[in-house]
C-alpha positions as CSV (number, residue, x, y, z in Angstrom):
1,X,165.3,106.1,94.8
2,X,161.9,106.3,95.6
3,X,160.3,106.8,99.5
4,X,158.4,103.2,98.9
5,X,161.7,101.8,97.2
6,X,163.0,98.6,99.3
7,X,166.2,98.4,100.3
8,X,168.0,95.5,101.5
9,X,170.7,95.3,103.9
10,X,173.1,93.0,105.9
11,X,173.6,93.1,108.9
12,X,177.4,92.8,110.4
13,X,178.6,92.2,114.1
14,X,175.0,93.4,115.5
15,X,175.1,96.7,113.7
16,X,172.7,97.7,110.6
17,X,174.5,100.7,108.2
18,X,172.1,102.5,106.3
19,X,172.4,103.5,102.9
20,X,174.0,107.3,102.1
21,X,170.6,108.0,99.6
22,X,168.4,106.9,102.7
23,X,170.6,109.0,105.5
24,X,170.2,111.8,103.3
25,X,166.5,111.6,102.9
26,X,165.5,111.5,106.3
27,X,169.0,113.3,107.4
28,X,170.4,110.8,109.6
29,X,173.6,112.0,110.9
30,X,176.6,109.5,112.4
31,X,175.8,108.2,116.3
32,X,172.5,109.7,115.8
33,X,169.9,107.4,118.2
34,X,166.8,105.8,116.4
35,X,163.9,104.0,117.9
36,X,163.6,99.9,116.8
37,X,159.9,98.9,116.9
38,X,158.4,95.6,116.7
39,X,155.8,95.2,114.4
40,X,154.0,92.1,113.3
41,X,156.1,91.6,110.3
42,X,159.6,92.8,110.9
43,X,161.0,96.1,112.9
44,X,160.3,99.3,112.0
45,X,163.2,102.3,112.1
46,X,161.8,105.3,113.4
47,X,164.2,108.9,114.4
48,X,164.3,109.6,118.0
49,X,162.2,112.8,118.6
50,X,164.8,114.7,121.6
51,X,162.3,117.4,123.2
52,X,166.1,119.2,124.0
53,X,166.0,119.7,119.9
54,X,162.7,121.4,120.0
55,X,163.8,124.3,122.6
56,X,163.9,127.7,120.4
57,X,161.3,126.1,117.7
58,X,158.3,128.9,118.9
59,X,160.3,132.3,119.6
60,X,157.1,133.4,120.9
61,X,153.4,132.4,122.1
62,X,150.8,134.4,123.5
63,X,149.8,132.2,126.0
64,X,146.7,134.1,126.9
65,X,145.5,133.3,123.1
66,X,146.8,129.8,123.1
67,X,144.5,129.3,126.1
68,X,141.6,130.9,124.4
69,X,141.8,128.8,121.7
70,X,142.2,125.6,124.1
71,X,139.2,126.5,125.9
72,X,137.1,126.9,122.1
73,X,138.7,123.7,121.0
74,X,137.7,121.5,124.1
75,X,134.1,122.5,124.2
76,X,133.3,122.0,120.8
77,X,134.7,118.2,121.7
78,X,132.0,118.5,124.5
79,X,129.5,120.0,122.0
80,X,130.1,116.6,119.7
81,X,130.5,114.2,122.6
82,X,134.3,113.6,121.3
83,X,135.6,114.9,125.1
């Protein structure tokens, strides 16, 4: 099924289940947490983003060129007025 596909779904003692096709997409995995968010027409499902499932991600920086960059980045803002 398709990204823009609508699915609907009951809902049964307070608890949504969603589809297999859909947990697979966006692997979803049993007592996983996801964020609820009002919006103006309905609630939007969004994954939790855990900063715990980040650690490891960049096996290694160089923080002196990181800053470098930083430093370039944040005066061209200046430069344009953006900062």
């Amino acid at each position: 099924m398709s990204a823009n596909a609508t699915t609907q779904i009951k809902i049964s003692k307070g608890q949504i289940t969603l589809p297999e096709y859909l947990r697979e997409q966006y692997e979803m995995h049993e007592g996983e947490s996801i964020l609820l968010i009002p919006v103006e027409n309905g609630i939007m499902v969004k994954r939790r983003c855990d900063m715990k499932s980040l650690r490891g991600s960049i096996k290694e920086i160089d923080v002196g060129k990181a800053s470098k960059y930083i430093r370039k980045l944040r005066s061209e803002l200046r430069i344009k007025g953006d900062l």
